[in-house]
ROVEXLO-142923 format. One record per residue (C-alpha): x, y, z; residue number from 1; residue in three letters; chain. Coordinates in steps of 0.02 Angstrom, whole numbers. Layout:
% residues N
X  Y  Z  n  res  chain
X  Y  Z  NUM  ALA  A
...
This chain:
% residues 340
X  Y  Z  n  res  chain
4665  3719  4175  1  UNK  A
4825  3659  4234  2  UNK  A
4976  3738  4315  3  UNK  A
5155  3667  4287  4  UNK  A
5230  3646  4458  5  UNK  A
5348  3828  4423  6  UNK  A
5161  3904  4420  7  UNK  A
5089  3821  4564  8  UNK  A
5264  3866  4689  9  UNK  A
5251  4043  4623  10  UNK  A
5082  4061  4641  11  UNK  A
5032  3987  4811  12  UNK  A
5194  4033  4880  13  UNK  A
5273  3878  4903  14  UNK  A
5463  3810  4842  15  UNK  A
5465  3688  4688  16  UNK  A
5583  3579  4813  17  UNK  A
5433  3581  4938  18  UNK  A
5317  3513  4796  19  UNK  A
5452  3403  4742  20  UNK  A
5463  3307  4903  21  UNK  A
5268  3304  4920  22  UNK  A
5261  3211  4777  23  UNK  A
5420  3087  4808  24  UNK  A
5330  3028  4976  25  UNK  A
5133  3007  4910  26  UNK  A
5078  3157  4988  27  UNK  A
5042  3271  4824  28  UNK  A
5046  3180  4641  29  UNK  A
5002  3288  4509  30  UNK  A
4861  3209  4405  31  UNK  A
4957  3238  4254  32  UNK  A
5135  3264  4159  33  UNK  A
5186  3335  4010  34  UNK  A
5249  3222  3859  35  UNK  A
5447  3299  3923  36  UNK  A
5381  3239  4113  37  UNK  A
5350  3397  4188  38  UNK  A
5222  3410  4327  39  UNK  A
5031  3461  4293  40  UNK  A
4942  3508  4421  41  UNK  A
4729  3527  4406  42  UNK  A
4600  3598  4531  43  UNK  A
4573  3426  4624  44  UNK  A
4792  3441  4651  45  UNK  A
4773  3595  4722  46  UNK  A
4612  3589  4819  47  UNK  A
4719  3439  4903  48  UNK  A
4863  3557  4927  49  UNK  A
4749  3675  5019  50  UNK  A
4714  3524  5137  51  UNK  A
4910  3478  5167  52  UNK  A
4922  3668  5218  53  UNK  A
4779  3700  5333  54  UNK  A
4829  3513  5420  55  UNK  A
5011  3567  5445  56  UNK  A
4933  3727  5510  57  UNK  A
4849  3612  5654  58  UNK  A
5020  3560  5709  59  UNK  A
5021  3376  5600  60  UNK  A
5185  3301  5534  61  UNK  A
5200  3264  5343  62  UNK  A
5172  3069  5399  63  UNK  A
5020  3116  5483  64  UNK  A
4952  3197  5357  65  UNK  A
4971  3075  5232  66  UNK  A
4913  2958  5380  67  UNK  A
4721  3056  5391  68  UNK  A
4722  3097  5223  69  UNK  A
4715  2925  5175  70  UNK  A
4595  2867  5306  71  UNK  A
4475  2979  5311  72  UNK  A
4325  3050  5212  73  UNK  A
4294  3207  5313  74  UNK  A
4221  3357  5187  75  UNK  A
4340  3481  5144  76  UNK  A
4202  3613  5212  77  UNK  A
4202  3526  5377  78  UNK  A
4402  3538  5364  79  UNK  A
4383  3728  5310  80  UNK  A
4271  3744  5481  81  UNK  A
4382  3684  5588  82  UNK  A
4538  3795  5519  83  UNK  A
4399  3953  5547  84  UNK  A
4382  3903  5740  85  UNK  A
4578  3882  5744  86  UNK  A
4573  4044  5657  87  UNK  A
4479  4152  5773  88  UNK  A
4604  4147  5898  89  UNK  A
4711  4242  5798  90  UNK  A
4594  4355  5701  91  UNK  A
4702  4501  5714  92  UNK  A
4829  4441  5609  93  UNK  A
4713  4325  5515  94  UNK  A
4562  4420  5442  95  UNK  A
4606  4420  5250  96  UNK  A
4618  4215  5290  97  UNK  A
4470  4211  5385  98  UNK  A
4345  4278  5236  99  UNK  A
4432  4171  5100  100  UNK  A
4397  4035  5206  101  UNK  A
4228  4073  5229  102  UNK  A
4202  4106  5046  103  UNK  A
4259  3932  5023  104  UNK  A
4175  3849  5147  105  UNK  A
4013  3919  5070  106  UNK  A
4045  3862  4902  107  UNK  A
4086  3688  4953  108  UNK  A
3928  3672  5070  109  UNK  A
3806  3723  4929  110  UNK  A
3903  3583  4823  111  UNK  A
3984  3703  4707  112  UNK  A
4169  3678  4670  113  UNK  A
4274  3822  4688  114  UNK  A
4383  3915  4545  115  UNK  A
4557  3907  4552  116  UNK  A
4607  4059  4575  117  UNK  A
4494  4032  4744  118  UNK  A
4620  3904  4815  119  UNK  A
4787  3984  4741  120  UNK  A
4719  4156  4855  121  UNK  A
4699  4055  4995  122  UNK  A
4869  3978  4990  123  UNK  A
4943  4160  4957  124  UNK  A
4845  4216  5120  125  UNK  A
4922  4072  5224  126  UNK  A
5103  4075  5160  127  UNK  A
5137  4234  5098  128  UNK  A
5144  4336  5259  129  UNK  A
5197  4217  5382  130  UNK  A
5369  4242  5269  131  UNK  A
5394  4414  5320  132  UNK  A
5338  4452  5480  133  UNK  A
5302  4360  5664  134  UNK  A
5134  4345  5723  135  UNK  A
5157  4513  5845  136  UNK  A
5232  4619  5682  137  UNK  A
5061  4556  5589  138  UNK  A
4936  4609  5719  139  UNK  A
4985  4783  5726  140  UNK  A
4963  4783  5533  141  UNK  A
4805  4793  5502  142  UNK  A
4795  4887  5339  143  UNK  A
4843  4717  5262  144  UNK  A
4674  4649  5275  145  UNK  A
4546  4696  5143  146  UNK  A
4396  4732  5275  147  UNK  A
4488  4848  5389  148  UNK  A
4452  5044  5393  149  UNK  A
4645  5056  5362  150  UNK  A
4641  4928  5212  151  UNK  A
4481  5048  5143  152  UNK  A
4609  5230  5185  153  UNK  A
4731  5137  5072  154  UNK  A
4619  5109  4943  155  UNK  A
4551  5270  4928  156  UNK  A
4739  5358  4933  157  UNK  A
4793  5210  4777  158  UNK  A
4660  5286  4681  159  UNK  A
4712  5455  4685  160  UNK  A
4898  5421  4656  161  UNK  A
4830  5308  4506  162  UNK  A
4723  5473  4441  163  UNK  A
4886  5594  4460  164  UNK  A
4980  5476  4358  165  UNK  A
4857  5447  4227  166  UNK  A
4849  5653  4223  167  UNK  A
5037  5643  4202  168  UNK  A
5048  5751  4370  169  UNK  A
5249  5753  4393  170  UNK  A
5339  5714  4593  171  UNK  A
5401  5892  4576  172  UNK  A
5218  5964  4576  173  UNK  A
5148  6014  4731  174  UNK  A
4992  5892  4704  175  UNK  A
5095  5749  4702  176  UNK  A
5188  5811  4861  177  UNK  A
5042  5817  4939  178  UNK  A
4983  5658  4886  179  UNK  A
5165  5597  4971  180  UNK  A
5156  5699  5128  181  UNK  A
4969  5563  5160  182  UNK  A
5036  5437  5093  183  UNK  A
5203  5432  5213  184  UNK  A
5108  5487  5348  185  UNK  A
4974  5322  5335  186  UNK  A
5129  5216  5314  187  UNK  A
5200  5299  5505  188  UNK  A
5020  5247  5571  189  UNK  A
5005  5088  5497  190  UNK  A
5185  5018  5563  191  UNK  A
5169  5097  5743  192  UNK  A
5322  5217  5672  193  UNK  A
5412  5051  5659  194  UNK  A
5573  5075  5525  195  UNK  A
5589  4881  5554  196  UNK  A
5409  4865  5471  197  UNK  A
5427  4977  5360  198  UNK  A
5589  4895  5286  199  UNK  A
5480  4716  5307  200  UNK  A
5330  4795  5199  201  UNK  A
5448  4857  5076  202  UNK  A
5551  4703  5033  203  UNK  A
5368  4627  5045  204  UNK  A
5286  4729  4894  205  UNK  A
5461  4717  4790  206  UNK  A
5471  4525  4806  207  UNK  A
5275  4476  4777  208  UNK  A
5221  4552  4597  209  UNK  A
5038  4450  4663  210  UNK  A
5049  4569  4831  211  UNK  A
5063  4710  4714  212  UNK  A
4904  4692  4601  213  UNK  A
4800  4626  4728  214  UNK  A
4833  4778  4836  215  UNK  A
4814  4884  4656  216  UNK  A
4980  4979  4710  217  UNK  A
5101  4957  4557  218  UNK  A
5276  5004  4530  219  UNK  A
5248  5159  4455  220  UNK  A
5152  5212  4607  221  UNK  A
5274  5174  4737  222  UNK  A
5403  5258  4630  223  UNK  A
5315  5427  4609  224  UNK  A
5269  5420  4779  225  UNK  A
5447  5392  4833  226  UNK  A
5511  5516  4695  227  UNK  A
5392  5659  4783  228  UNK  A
5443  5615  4949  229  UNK  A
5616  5655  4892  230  UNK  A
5561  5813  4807  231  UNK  A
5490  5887  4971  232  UNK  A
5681  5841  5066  233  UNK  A
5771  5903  4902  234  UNK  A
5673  6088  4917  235  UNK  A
5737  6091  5102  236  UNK  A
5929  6063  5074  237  UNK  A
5914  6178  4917  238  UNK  A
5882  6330  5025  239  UNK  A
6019  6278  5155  240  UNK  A
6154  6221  5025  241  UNK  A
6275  6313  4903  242  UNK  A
6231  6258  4729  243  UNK  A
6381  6153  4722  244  UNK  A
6341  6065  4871  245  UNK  A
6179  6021  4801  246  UNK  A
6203  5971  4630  247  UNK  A
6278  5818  4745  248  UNK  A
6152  5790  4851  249  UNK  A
6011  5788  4699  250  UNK  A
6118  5656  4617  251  UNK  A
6143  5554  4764  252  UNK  A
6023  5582  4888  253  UNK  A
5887  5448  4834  254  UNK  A
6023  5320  4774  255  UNK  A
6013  5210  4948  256  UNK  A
5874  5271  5032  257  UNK  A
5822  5067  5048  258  UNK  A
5959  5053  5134  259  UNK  A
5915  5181  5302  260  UNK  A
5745  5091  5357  261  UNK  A
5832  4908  5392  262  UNK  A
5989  5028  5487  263  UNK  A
5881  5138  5592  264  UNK  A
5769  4970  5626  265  UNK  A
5944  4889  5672  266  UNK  A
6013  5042  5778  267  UNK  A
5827  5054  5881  268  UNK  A
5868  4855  5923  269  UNK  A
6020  4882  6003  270  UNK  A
5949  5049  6085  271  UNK  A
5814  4926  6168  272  UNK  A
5954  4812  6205  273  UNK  A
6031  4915  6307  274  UNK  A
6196  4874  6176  275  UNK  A
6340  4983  6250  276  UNK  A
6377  5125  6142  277  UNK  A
6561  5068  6095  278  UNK  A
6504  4901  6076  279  UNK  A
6586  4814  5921  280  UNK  A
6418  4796  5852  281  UNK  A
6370  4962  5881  282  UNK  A
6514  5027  5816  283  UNK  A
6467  4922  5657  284  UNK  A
6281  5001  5649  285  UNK  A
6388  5185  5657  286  UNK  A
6517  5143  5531  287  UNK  A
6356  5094  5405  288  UNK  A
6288  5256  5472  289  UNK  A
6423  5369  5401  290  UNK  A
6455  5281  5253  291  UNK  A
6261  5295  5212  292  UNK  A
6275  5476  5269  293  UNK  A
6429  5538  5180  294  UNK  A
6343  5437  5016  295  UNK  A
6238  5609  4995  296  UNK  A
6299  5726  5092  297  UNK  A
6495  5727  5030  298  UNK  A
6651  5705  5139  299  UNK  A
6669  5908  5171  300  UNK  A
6658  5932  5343  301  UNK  A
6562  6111  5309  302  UNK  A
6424  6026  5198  303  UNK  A
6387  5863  5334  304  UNK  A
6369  6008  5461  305  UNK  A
6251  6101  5366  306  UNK  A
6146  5952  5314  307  UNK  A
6145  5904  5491  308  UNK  A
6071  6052  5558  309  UNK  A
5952  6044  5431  310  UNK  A
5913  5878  5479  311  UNK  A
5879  5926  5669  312  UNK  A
5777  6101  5625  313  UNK  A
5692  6068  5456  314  UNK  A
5525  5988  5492  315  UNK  A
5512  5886  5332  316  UNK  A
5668  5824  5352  317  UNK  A
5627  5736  5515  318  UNK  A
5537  5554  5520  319  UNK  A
5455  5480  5693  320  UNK  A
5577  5349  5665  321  UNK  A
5693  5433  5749  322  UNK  A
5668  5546  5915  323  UNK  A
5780  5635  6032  324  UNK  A
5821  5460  6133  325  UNK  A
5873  5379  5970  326  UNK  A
5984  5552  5910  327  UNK  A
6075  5533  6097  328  UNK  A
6090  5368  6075  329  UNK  A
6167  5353  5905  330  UNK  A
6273  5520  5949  331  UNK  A
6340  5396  6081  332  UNK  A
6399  5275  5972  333  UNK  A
6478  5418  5865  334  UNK  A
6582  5484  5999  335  UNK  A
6654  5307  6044  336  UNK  A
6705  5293  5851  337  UNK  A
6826  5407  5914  338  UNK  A
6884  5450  6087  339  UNK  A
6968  5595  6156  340  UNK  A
């Protein structure tokens, strides 16, 4: 099989300029090219990109890689054993990496050659999350590794959302509310009751379609999940809100609800900080705020105040993003919007 180099950047997580410049200074030439020129890549290409990684991962420069590469005849299971003992000092964040590696390193000592699909993982596992987060953010997320007891709760809460959908369960049903209400709650566990992590994790999952088969979440899954999630909120302001008033808030209220976990992330920063309330930058985090806030709950005065007492009463309306320190806080920067 081989992989044009679109396939092999996409895959493995790389940039075609990245594989572009391998190949313009010796390091990676495809064994092959298409009648037009275009780059073919086969197992023996990639099982070499695997090495480029795992050296650069030692601390090597391009030129020194190309340096040992071409001087030396060490096994690529004696290479995959020393990346494991590099490895194990960071096992938190590494244990996904750690068993592909392993995997590997047993194929290659009993002489077989592994699939393709073997190295392509592996290169996913090295590149893939070292995009999103630091190496702090990654060891308090353990759920992304396949061995964990979190990775297994996952698993068994996928499944279920999978079954409801196949059973054509709707968000509005209180099955799939409660499906929400675990699912939500996991997700506060899993990030520490981090909105920075959760906003990571989401633009994660939307970005890498490989992330979301091999975790066997789809996009209808995270939709009905989100859609429920909503549905629980929605019952809330229904009870505390003319009709009117809510006819708005049904039609709005899930329009730029990507848009609070990034904010709240930002607005806990500056809390930390120690960022003056009437900062210019806080003032910037309140502006976005209001203009996130009025998005749903209109510009009449009387509505805003009865969505915000919801918001401070209502149980399922409040998130452990966002305590008492964070309310004073962000009240704070409010106030200095507008002084006496």
């Amino acid at each position: 099989m081989l992989l044009k180099i679109g396939e092999l950047a996409r895959q493995c997580g790389l940039t075609v300029r990245t594989l572009h410049h391998y190949d313009d200074i010796g390091l990676l030439t495809p064994s092959a090219r298409t009648e037009s020129g275009y780059r073919l890549y086969d197992r023996t290409d990639i099982a070499r990109l695997y090495q480029i990684q795992a050296l650069q991962r030692f601390g090597l420069s391009l030129a020194g890689i190309g340096a040992f590469l071409a001087g030396t005849d060490l096994p690529l299971a004696s290479l995959v054993d020393k990346q494991l003992h590099m490895l194990e000092d960071q096992i938190q964040r590494a244990t996904r990496l750690h068993e592909r590696l392993s995997r590997l390193r047993d194929q290659l000592t009993r002489g077989e050659e592994p699939e393709l699909a073997d190295w392509l993982t592996t290169l996913e596992s090295m590149t893939m999350y070292d995009k999103y987060f630091s190496e702090d953010e990654l060891e308090r997320l353990a759920f992304l590794y396949p061995d964990t007891r979190e990775a297994a709760e996952w698993r068994d809460l996928a499944a279920e959302v999978r079954e409801a959908l196949e059973r054509n369960v709707t968000p509005r049903e209180p099955e799939a509310q409660v499906l929400a209400r675990r699912w939500m709650a996991l997700l506060e566990r899993d990030t520490a009751g981090s909105a920075t992590l959760f906003a990571k994790l989401d633009e994660m999952y939307l970005n890498e379609p490989s992330l979301q088969e091999r975790i066997g979440i789809s996009p209808e899954m995270r939709a009905f999940i989100l859609e429920a999630s909503q549905e629980i909120k929605l019952a809330v302001f229904e009870r505390c809100l003319t009709p009117e008033e809510f006819r708005f808030v049904r039609e709005n209220y899930g329009k730029r609800m990507r848009e609070w976990p990034p904010l709240i992330g930002e607005v806990h920063a500056a809390m930390k900080k120690g960022t003056a309330p009437d900062d210019p930058r806080m003032r910037a985090l309140c502006l976005r705020w209001l203009d996130l806030f009025r998005s749903y709950a209109t510009d009449n005065p009387e509505t805003q105040a009865k969505i915000r007492l919801a918001l401070e009463r209502e149980p399922d309306l409040k998130s452990s993003w966002i305590d008492a320190e964070f309310i004073t806080y962000l009240r704070r920067g409010m106030a200095a919007l507008n002084p006496a």
